[in-house]
C-alpha positions in Angstrom: 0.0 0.0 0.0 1.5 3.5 -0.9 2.2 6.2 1.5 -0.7 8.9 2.1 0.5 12.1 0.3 2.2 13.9 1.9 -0.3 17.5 0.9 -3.4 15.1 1.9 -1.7 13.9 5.7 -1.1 17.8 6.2 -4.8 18.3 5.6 -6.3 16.1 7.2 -4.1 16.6 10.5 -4.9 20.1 10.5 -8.9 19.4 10.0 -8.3 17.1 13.0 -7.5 18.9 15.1 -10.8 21.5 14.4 -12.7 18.4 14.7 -13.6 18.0 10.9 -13.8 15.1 8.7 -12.7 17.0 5.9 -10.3 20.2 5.1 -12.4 22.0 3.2 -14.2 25.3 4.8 -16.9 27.8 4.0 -15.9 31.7 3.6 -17.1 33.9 5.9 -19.5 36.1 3.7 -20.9 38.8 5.3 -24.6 39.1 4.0 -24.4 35.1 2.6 -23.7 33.1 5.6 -27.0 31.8 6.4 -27.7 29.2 9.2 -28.8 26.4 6.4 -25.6 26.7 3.9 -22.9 26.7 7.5 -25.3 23.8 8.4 -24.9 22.2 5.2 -21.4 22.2 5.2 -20.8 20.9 8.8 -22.6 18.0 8.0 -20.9 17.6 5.1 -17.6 17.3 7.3 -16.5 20.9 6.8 -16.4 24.1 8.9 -19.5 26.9 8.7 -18.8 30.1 9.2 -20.5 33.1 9.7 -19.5 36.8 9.0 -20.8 39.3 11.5 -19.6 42.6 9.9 -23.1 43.5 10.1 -24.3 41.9 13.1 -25.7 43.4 16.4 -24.5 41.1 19.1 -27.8 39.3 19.8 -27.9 38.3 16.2 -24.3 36.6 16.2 -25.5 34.6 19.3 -28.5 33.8 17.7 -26.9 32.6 14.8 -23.9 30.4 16.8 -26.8 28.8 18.2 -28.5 28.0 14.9 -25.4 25.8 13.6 -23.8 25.0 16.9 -25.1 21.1 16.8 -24.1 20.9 13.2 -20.4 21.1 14.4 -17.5 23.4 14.3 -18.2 26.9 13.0 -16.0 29.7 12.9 -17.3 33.4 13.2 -15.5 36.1 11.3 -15.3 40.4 12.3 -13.5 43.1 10.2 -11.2 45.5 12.5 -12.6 49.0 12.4 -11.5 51.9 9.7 -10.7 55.1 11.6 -13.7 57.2 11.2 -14.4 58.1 7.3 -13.7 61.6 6.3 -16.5 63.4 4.9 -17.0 65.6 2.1 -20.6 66.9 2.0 -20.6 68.1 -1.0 -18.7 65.3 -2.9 -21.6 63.3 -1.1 -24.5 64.9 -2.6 -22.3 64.8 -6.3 -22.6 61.1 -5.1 -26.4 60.9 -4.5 -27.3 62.6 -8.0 -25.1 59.7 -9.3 -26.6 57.1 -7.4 -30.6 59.0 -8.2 -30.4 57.4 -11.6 -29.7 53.6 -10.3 -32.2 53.5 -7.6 -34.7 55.4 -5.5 -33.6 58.7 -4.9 -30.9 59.2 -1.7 -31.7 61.2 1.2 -28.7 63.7 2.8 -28.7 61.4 5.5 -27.7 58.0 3.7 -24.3 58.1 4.3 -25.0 58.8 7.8 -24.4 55.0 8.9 -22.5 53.7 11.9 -20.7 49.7 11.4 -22.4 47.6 14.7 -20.2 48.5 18.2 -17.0 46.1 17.4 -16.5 46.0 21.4 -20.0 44.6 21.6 -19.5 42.0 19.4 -16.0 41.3 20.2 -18.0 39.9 23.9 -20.4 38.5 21.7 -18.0 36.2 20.4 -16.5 35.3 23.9 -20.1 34.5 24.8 -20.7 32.2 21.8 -17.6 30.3 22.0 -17.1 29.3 18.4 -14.6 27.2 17.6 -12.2 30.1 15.4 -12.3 33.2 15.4 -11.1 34.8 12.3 -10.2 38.5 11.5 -10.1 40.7 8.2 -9.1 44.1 7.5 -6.5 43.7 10.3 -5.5 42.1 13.6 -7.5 41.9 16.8 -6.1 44.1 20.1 -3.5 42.3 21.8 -6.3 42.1 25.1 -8.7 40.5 22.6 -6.6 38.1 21.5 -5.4 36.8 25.3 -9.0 36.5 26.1 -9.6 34.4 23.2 -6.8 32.5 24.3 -8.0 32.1 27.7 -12.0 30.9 26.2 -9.7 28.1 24.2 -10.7 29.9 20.9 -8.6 29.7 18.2 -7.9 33.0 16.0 -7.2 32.8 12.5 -6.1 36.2 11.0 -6.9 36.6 7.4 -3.9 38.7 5.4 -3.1 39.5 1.1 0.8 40.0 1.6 3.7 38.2 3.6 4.1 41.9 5.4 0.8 41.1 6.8 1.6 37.2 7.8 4.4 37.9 9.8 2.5 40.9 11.8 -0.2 38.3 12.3 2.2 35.3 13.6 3.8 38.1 15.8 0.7 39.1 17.1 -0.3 35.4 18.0 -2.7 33.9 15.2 -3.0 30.3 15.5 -3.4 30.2 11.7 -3.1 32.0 8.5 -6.4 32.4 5.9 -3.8 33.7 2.6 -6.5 35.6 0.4 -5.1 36.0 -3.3 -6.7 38.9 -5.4 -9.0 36.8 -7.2 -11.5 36.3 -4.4 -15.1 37.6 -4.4 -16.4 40.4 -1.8 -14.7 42.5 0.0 -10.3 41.8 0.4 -8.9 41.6 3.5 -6.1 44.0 2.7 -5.0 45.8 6.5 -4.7 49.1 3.9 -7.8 50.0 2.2 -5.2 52.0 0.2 -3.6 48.8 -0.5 -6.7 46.5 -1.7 -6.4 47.4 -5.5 -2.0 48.5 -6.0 -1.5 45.3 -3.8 -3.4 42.8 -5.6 -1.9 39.6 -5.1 -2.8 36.3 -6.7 -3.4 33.1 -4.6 -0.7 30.9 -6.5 2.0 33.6 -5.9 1.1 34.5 -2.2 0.4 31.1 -1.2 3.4 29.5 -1.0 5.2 32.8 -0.1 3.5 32.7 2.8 4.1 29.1 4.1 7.2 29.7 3.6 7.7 32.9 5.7 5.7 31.8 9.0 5.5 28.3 11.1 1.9 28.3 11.7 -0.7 27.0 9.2 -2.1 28.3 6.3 -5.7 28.3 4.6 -5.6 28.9 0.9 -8.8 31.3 -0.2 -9.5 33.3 -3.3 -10.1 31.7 -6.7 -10.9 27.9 -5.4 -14.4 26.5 -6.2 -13.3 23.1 -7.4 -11.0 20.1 -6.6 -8.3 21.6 -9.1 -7.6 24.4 -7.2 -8.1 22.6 -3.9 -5.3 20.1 -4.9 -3.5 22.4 -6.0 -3.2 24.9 -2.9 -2.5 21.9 -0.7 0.7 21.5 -3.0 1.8 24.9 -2.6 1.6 24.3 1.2 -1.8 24.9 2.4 -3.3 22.8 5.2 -7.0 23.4 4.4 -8.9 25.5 1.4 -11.9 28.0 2.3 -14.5 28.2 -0.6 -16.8 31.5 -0.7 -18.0 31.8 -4.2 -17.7 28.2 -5.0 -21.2 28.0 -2.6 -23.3 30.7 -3.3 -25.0 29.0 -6.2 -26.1 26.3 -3.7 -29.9 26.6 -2.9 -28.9 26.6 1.1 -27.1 30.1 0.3 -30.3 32.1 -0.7 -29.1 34.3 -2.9 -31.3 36.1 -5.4 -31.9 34.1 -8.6 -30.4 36.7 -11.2 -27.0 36.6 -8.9 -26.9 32.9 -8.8 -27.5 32.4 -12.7 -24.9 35.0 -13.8 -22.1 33.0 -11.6 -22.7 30.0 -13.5 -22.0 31.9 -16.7 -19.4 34.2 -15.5 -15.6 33.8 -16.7 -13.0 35.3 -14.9 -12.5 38.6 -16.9 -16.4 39.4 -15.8 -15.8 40.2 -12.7 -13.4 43.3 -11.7 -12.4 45.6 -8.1 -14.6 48.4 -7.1 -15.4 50.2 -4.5 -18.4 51.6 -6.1 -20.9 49.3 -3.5 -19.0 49.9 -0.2 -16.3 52.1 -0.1 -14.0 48.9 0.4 -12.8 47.3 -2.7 -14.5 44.4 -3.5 -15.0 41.8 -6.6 -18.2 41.9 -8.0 -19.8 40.7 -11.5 -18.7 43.7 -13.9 -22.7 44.8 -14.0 -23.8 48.2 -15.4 -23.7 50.1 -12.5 -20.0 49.0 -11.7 -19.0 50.0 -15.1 -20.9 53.0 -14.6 -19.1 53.8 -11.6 -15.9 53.8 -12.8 -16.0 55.5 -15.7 -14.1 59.0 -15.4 -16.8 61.6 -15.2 -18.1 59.2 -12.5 -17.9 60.8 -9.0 -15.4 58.5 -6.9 -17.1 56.4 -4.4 -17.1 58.0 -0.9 -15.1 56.1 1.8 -16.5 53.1 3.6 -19.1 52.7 5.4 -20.4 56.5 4.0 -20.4 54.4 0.3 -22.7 51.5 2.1 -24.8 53.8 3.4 -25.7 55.9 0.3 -25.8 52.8 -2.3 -28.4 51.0 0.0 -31.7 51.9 -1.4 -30.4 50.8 -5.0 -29.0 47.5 -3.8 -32.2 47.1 -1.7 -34.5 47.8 -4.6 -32.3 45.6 -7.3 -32.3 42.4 -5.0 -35.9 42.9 -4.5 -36.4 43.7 -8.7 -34.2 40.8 -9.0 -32.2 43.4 -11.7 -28.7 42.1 -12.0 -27.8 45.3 -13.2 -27.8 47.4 -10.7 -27.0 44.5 -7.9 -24.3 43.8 -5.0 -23.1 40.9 -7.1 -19.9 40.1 -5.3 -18.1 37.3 -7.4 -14.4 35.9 -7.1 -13.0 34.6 -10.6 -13.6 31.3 -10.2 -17.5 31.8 -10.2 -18.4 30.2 -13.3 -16.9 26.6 -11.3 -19.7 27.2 -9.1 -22.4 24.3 -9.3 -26.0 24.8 -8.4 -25.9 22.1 -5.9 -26.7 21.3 -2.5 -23.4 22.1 -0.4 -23.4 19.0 0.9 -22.5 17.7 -2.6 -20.0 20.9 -3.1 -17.9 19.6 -0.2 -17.8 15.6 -1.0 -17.6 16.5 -4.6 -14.5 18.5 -3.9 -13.0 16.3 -1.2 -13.3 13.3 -3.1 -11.5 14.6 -6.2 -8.9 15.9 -4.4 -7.9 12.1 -3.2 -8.0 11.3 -6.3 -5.8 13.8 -7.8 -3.6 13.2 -5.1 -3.6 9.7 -4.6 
């Protein structure tokens, strides 16, 4: 009998020791994580997850204790922006923009506040997920001791080696290495840096792995057992799929979103900030080309950007108009099977031992 490989006994020691069957973990999408998909998943051997950007604290409790029987979750926060700088009348350049995608934007749209990040820091003490993970930055050093002392592990989620080795040093238990072709949001610690600094998965990965002593999770670009296998060669101990799930029917996700995944190649999808404020990749729709054309205004910083697009997204979703839609999509969204997520993860899994074998 031949030797496990050796990418496969790396895997599957690390998914051990999160009490999974199977290495292969669901993005925390802010907005996409419903109890059903992270439910889904777990059963499925894998790890839910949940992204709380947006959550008060009673609603990440609630939603820990949706999964919690399913099995290991983890629950993911962005670290704060300093507080945006305005520009009033940028801002209303902005909402006469905006006025011709969507129901017209009141002067106080931009007025929006992120949920209170010490709030939910306790909320996640409280719910006791098995990982925490972090974007957008690293946790306080007192945060991080206290996750320490609840027996939660952190995982820190960084785009450059710069940004590994400040998360080693800072104590992460484990790396989540996002390349540049992921959907949503990227976890860059500079906002400035999201779109200059765009790093692909294939070049970072193994740069990484190489530069620290603590596991790595490969994310960005993966939706099938290609990329998977191919990750785990370059070093990583486990792959985290976002995109590759949101055509699943546990996700939710309106119709017109789901369909254009399926038929999306990777040059449909570009970075903009035009939704949030925070560069993001999204399905190249109208309004995203609109936005960045040059007699476009620029998009106002995060969350001012969230608040003022809201009515349009709001009223697209609801339309079910693509056009004019938060379609967040990484490049490898036409991989993406309409599938229960059940079948995403043993479908993946399976090919992988096979490829690997």
């Amino acid at each position: 009998m031949s030797a496990r490989h050796p990418a496969l006994a790396r895997a599957e020691t690390f998914a051990a020791a999160y009490g999974l069957r199977r290495p292969l973990l669901l993005a925390p999408m802010a907005g996409a994580c419903p109890p059903a998909l992270s439910v889904a998943v777990m059963r499925a051997g894998g790890l839910g997850a949940c992204g709380a950007l947006l959550m008060q604290p009673a609603a990440i409790l609630a939603w820990a204790e949706a999964v919690r029987e399913a099995g290991p979750f983890q629950i993911n926060l962005w670290i704060p922006d300093p507080a945006p700088l305005r520009d009033p009348a940028h801002e209303a350049r902005l909402r006469t923009f905006l006025g011709r995608f969507g129901p017209p934007v009141s002067a106080e749209a931009g007025d929006v506040t992120p949920p209170d990040f010490a709030g939910q820091c306790e909320a996640l003490i409280e719910a006791r997920p098995r990982i925490v993970s972090s974007i957008m930055g690293l946790y306080p050093p007192g945060f991080v001791t206290r996750l320490k002392e609840s027996g939660i592990a952190w995982w820190a989620t960084v785009s450059t080696v710069a940004e590994a080795l400040a998360a080693e040093a800072a104590g992460a238990d484990a790396l989540v290495a996002q390349g540049a072709e992921a959907g949503g949001h990227r976890g860059c610690f500079r906002a400035d840096n999201a779109e200059a600094g765009a790093v692909g998965l294939m070049a970072l990965l193994p740069a990484v792995v190489d530069a620290v002593r603590i596991p790595v999770v490969a994310t960005g670009g993966i939706a099938d057992a290609r990329g998977a296998a191919a990750a785990l060669l370059l070093g990583a101990s486990a792959v985290q799929v976002g995109t590759g799930f949101l055509r699943c029917p546990e996700a939710g996700i309106p119709p017109a979103w789901a369909d254009a995944l399926g038929r999306a190649r990777p040059e449909d999808t570009r970075l903009t900030r035009a939704f949030s404020g925070r560069t993001g990749r999204s399905l190249a729709t109208d309004y995203v080309a609109a936005a960045a054309r040059p007699d476009a205004p620029a998009p106002a910083p995060y969350p001012v950007q969230r608040g003022l697009t809201q009515g349009m997204r709001e009223a697209a979703a609801k339309e079910g108009d693509l056009a004019r839609m938060q379609a967040w999509a990484g490049q490898a969204a036409g991989l993406a099977r309409a599938v229960p997520a059940g079948e995403v993860v043993g479908g993946i899994w399976e090919e992988v031992e096979a490829l690997l074998r």
